[in-house]
N, CA, C and O atoms as a GROMACS GRO file, in nm:
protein
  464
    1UNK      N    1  11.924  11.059   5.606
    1UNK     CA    2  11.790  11.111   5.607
    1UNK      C    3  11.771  11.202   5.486
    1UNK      O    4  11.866  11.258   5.432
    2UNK      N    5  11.631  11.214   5.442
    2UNK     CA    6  11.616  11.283   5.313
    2UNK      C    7  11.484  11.299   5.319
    2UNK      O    8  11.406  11.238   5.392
    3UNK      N    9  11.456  11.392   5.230
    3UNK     CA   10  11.301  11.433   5.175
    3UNK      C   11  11.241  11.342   5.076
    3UNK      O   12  11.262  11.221   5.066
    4UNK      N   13  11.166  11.413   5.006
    4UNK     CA   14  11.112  11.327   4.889
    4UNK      C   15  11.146  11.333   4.762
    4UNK      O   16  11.069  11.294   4.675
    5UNK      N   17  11.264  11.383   4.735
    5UNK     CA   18  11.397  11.401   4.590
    5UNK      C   19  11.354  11.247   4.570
    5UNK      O   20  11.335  11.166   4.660
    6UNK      N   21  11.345  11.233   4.474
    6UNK     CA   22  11.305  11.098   4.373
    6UNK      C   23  11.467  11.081   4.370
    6UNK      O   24  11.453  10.959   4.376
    7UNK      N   25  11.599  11.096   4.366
    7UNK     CA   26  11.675  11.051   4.345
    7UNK      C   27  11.797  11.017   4.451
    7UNK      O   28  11.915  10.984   4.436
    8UNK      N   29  11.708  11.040   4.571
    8UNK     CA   30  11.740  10.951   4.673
    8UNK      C   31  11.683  10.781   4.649
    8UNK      O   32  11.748  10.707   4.723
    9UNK      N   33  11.605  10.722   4.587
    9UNK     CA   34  11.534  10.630   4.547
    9UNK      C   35  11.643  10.499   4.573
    9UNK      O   36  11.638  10.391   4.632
   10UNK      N   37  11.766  10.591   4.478
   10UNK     CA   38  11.880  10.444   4.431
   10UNK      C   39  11.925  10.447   4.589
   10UNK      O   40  11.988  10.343   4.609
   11UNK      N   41  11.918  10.526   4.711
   11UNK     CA   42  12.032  10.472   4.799
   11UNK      C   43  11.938  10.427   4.905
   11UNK      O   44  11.855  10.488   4.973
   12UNK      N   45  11.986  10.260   4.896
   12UNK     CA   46  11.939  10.159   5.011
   12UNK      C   47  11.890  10.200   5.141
   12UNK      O   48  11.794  10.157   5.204
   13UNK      N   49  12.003  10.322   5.179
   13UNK     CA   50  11.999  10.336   5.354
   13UNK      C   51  11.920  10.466   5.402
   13UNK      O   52  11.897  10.503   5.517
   14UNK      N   53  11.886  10.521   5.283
   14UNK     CA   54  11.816  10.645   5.305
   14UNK      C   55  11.669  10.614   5.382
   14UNK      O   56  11.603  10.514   5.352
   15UNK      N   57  11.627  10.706   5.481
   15UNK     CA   58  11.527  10.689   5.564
   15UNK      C   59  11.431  10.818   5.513
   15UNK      O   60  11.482  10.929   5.529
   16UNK      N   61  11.330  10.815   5.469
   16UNK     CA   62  11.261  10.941   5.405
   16UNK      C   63  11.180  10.997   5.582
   16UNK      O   64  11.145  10.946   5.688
   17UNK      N   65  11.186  11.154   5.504
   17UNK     CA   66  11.144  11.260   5.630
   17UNK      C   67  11.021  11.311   5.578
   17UNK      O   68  11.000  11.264   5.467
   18UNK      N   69  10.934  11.386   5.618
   18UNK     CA   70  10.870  11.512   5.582
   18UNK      C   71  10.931  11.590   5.592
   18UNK      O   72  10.962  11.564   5.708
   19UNK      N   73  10.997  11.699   5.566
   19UNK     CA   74  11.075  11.821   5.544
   19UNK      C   75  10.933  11.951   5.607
   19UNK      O   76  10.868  12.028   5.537
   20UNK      N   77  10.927  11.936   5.729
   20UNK     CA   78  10.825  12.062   5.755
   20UNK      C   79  10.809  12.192   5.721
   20UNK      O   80  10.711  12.268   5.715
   21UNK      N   81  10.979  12.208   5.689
   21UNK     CA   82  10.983  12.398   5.640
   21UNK      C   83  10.899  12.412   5.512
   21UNK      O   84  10.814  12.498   5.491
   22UNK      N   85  10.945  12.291   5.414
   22UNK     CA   86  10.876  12.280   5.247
   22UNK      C   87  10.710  12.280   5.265
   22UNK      O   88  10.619  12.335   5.202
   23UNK      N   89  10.712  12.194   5.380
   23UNK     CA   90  10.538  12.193   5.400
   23UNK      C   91  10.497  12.343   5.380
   23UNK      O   92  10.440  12.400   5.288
   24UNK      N   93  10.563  12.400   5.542
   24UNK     CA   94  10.515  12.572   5.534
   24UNK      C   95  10.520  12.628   5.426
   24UNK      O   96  10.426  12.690   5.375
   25UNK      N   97  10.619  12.614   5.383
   25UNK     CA   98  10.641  12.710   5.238
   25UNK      C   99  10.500  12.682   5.165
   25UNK      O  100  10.409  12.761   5.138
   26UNK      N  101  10.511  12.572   5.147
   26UNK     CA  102  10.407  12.534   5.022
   26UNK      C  103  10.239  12.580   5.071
   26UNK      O  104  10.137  12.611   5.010
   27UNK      N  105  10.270  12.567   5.188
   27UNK     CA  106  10.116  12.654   5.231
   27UNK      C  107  10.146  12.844   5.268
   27UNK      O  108  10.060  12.931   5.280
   28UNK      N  109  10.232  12.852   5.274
   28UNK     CA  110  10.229  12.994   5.284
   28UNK      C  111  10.220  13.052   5.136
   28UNK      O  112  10.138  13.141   5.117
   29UNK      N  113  10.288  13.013   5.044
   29UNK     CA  114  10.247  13.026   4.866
   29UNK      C  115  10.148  13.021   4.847
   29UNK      O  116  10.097  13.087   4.756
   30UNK      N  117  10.057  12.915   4.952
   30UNK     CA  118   9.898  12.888   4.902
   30UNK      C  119   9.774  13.015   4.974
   30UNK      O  120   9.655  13.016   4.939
   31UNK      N  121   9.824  13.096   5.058
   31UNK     CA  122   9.744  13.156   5.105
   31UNK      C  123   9.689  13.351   4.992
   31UNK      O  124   9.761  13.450   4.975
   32UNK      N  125   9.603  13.339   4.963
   32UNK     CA  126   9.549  13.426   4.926
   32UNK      C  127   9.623  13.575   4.926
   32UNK      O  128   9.621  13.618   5.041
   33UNK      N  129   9.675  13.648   4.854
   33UNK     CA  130   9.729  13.784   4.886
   33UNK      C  131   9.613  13.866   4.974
   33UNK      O  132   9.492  13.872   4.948
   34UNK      N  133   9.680  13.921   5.075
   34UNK     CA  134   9.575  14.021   5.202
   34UNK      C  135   9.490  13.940   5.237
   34UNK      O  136   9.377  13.987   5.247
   35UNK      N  137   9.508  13.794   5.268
   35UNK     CA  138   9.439  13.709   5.381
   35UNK      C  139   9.526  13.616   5.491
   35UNK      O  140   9.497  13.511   5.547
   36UNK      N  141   9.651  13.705   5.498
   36UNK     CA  142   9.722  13.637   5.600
   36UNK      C  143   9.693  13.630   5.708
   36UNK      O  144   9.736  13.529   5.765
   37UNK      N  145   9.625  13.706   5.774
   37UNK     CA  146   9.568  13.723   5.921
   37UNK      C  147   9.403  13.652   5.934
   37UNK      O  148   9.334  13.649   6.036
   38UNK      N  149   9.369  13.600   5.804
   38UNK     CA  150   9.206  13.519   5.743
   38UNK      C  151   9.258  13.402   5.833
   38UNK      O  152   9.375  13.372   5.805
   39UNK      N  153   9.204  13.332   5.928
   39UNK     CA  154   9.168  13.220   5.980
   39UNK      C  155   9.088  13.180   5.961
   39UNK      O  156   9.057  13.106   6.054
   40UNK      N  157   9.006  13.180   5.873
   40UNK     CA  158   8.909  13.090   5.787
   40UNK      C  159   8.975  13.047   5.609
   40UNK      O  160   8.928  12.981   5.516
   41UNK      N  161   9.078  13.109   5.626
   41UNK     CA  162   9.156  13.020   5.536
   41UNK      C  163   9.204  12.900   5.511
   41UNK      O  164   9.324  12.907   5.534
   42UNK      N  165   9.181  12.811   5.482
   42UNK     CA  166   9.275  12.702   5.479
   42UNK      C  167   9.420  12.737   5.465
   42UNK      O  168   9.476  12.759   5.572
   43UNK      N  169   9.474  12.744   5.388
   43UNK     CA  170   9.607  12.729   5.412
   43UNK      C  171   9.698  12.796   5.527
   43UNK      O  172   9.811  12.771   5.568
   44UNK      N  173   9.596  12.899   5.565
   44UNK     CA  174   9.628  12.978   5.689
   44UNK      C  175   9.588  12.882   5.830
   44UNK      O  176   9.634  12.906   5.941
   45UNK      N  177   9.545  12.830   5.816
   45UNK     CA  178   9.483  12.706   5.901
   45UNK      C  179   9.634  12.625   5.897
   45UNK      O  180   9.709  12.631   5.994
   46UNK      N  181   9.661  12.566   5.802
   46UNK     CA  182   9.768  12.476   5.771
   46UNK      C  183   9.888  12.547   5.835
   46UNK      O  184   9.933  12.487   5.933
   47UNK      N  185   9.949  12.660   5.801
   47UNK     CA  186  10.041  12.764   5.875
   47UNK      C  187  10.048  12.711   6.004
   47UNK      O  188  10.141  12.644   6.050
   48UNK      N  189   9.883  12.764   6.092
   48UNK     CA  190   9.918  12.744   6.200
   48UNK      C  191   9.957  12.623   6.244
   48UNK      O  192  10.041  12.610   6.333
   49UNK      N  193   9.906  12.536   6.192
   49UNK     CA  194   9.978  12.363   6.259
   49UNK      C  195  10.099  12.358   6.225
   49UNK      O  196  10.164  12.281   6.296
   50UNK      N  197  10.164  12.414   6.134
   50UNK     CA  198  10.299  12.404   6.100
   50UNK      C  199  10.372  12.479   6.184
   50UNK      O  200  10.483  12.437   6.217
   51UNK      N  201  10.324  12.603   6.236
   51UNK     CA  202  10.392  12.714   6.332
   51UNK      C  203  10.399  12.623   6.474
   51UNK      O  204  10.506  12.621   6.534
   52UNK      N  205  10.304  12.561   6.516
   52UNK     CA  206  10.271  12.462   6.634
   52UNK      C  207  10.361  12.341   6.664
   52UNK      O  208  10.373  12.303   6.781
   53UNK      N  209  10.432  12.271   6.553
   53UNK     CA  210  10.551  12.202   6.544
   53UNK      C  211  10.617  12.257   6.558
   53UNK      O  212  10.697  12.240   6.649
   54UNK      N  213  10.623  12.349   6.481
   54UNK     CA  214  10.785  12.430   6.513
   54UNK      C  215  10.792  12.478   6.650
   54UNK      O  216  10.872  12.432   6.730
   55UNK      N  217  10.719  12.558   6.674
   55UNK     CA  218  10.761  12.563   6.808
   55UNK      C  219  10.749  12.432   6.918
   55UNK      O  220  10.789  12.462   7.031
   56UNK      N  221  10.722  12.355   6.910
   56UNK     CA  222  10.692  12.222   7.009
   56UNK      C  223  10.829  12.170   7.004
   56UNK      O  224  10.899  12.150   7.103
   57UNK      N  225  10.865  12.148   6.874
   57UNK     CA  226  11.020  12.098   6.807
   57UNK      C  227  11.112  12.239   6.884
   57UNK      O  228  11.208  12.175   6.926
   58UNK      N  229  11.138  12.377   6.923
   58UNK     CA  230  11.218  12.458   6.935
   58UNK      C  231  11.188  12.419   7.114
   58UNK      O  232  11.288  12.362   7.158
   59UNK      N  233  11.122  12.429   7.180
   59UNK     CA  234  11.047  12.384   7.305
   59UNK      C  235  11.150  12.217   7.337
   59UNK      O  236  11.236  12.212   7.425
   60UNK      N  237  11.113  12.097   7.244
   60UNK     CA  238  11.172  12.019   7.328
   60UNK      C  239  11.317  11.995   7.260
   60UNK      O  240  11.348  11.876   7.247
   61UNK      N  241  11.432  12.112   7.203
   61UNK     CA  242  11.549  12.100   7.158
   61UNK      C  243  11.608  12.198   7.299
   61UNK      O  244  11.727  12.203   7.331
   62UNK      N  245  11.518  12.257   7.358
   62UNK     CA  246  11.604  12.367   7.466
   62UNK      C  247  11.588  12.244   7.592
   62UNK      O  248  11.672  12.243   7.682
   63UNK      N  249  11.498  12.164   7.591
   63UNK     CA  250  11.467  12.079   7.712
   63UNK      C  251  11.556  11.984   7.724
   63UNK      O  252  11.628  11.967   7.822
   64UNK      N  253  11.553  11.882   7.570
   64UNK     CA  254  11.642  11.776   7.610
   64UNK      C  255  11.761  11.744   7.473
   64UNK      O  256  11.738  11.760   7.353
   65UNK      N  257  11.902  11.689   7.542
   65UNK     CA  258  11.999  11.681   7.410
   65UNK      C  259  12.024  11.589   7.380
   65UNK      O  260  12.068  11.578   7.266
   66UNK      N  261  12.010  11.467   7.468
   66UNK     CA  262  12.024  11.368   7.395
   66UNK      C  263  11.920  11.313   7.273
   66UNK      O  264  11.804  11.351   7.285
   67UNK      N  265  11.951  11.230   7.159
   67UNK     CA  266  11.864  11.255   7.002
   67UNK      C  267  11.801  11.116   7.060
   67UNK      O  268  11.740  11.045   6.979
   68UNK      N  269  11.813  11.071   7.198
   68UNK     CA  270  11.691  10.929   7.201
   68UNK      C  271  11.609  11.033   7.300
   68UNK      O  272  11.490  11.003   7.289
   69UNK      N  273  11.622  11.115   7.368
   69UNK     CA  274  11.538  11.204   7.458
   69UNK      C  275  11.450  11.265   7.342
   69UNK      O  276  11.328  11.249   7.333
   70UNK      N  277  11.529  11.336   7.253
   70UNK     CA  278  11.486  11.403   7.148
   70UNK      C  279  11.353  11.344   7.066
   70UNK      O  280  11.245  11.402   7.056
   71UNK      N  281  11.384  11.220   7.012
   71UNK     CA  282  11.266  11.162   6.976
   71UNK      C  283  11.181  11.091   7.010
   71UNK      O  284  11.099  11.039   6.935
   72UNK      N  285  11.188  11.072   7.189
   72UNK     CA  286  11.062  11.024   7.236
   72UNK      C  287  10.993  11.149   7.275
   72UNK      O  288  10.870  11.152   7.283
   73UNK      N  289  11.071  11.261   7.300
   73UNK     CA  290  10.942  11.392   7.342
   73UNK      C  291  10.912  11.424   7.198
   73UNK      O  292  10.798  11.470   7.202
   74UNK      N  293  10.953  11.425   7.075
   74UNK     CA  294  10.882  11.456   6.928
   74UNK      C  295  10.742  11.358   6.957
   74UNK      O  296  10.627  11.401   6.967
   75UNK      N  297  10.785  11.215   6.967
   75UNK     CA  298  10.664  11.146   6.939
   75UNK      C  299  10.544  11.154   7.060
   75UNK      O  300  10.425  11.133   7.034
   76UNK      N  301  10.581  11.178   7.159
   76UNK     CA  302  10.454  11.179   7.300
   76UNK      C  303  10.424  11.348   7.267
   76UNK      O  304  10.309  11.368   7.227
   77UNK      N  305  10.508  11.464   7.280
   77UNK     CA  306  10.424  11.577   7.211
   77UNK      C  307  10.386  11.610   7.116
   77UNK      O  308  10.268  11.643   7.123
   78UNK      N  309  10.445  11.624   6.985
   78UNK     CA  310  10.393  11.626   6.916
   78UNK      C  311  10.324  11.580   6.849
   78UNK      O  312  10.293  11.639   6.745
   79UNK      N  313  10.274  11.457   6.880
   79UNK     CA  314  10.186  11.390   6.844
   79UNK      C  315  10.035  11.427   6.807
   79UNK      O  316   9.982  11.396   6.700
   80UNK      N  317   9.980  11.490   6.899
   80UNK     CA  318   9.873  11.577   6.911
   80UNK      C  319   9.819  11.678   6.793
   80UNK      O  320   9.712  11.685   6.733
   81UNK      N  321   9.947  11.754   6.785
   81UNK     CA  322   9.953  11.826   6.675
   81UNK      C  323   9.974  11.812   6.531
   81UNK      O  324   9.957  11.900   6.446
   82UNK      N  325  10.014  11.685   6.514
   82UNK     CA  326  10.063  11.591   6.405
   82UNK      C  327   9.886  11.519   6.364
   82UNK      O  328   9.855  11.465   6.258
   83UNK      N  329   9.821  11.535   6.451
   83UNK     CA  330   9.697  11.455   6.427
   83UNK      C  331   9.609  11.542   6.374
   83UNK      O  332   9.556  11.522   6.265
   84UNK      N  333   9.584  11.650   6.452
   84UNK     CA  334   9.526  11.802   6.426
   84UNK      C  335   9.545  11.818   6.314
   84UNK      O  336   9.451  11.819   6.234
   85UNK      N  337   9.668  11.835   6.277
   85UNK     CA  338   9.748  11.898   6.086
   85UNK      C  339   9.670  11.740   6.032
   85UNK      O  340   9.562  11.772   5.982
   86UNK      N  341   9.679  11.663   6.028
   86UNK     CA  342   9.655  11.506   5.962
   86UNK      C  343   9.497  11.519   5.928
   86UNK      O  344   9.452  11.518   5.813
   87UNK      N  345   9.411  11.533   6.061
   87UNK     CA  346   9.325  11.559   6.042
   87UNK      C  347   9.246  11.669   5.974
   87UNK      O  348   9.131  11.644   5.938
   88UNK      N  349   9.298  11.784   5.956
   88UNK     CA  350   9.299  11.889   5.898
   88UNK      C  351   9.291  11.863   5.746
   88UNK      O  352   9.188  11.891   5.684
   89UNK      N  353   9.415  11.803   5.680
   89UNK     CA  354   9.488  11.794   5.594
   89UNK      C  355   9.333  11.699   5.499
   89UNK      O  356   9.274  11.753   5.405
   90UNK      N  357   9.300  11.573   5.547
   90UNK     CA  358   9.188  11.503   5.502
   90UNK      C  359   9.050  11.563   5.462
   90UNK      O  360   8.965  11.513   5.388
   91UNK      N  361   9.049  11.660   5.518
   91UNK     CA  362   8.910  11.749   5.503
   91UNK      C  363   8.918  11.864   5.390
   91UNK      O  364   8.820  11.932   5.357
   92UNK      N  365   9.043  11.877   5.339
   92UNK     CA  366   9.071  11.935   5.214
   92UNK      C  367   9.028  11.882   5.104
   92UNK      O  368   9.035  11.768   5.059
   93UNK      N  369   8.961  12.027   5.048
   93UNK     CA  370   8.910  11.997   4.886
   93UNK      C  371   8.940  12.101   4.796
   93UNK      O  372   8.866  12.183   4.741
   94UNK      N  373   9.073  12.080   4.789
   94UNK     CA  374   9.075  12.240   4.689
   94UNK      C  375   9.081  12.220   4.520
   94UNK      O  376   9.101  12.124   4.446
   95UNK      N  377   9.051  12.372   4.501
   95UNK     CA  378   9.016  12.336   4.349
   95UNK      C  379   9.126  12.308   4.294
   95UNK      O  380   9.232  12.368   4.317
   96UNK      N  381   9.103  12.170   4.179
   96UNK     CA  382   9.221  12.126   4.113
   96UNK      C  383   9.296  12.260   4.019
   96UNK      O  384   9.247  12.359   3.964
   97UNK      N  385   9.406  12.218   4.029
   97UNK     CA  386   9.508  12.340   4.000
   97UNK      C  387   9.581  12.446   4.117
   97UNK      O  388   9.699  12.481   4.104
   98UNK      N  389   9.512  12.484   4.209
   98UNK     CA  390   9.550  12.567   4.263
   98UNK      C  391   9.634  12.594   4.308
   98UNK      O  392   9.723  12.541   4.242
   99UNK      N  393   9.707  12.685   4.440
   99UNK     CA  394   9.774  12.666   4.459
   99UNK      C  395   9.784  12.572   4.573
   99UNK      O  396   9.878  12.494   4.590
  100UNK      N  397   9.661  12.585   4.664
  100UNK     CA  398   9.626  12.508   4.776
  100UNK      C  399   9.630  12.378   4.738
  100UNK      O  400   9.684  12.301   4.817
  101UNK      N  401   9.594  12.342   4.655
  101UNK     CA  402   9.592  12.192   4.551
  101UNK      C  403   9.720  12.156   4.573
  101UNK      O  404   9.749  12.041   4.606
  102UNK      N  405   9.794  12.236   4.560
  102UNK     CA  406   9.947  12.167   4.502
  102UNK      C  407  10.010  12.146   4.650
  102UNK      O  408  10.067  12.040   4.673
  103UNK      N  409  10.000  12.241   4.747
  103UNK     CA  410  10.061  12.249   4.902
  103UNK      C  411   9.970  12.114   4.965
  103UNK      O  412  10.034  12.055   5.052
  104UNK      N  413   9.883  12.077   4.948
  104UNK     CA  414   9.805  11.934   4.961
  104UNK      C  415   9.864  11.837   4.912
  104UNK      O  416   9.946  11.767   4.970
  105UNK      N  417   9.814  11.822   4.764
  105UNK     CA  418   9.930  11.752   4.692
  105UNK      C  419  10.076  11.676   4.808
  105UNK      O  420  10.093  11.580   4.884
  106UNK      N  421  10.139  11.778   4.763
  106UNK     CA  422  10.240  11.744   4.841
  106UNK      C  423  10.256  11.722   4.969
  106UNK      O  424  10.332  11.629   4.993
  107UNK      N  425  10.201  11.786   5.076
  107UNK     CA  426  10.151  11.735   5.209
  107UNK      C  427  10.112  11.578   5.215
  107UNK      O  428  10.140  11.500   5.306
  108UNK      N  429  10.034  11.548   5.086
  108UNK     CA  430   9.987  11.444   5.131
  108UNK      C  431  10.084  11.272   5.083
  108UNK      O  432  10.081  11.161   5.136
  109UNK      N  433  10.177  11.337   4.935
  109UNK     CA  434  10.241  11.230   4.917
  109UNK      C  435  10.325  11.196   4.994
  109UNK      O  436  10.365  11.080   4.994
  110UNK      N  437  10.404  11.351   5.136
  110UNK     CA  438  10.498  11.249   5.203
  110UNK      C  439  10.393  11.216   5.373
  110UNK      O  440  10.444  11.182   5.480
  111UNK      N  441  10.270  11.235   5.354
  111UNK     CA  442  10.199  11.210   5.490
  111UNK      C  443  10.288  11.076   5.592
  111UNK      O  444  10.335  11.095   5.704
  112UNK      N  445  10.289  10.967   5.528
  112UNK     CA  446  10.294  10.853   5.600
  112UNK      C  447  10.479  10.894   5.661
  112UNK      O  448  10.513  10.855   5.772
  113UNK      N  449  10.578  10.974   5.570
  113UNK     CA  450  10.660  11.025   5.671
  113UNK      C  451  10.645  11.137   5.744
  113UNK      O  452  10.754  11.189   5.772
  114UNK      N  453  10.567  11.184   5.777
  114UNK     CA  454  10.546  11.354   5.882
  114UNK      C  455  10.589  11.325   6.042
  114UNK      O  456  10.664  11.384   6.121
  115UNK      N  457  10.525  11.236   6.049
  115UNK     CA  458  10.554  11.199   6.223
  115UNK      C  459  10.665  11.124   6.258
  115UNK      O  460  10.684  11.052   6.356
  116UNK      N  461  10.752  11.157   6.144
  116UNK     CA  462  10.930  11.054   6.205
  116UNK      C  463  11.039  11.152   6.219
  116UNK      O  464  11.151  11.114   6.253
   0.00000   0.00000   0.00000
């Protein structure tokens, strides 16, 4: 399993991820200095869907151990929230350059892996 390192490319068996922490990061960089608590922020918006996995993901690792238990409660719960952030994510227009630009950006080139 791997992120989106371009030089995973050469190996056949690699299965690409979304890396959710990089997501956060990249939207917590994007949020405005002294508008962390702004919920009319976008990227503070983005936070919270990212905070909402994480905990859903910390929620069904205390519930169940086996990794086929594991990823049918990822996909029936979190699902919801994966749609929310998705949907979210589409309604973005930030100004080119920014920093929000770039936490998009990238949100959006590994979209089609987020929900695996």
């Amino acid at each position: 399993m791997c992120d989106g390192y371009s030089g995973y490319n050469k190996v056949k068996t690699a299965k690409r991820l979304a890396c959710r922490a990089h997501i956060r990061r990249y939207l917590i960089d994007a949020i405005p200095k002294g508008k962390q608590l702004d919920y009319t922020q976008p990227a503070v918006q983005g936070v919270m869907y990212t905070n909402q996995l994480f905990d859903k993901e910390d929620k069904i690792r205390q519930k169940y151990k086996s990794p086929d238990a594991i990823k049918e409660a990822r996909l029936s719960q979190e699902k919801p929230a994966i749609e929310g952030f998705l949907s979210w994510l589409e309604k973005q227009n930030p100004a080119r350059g920014s920093r929000l630009d770039k936490a998009v950006t990238y949100i959006r080139n590994r979209k089609e892996h987020l929900a695996t």
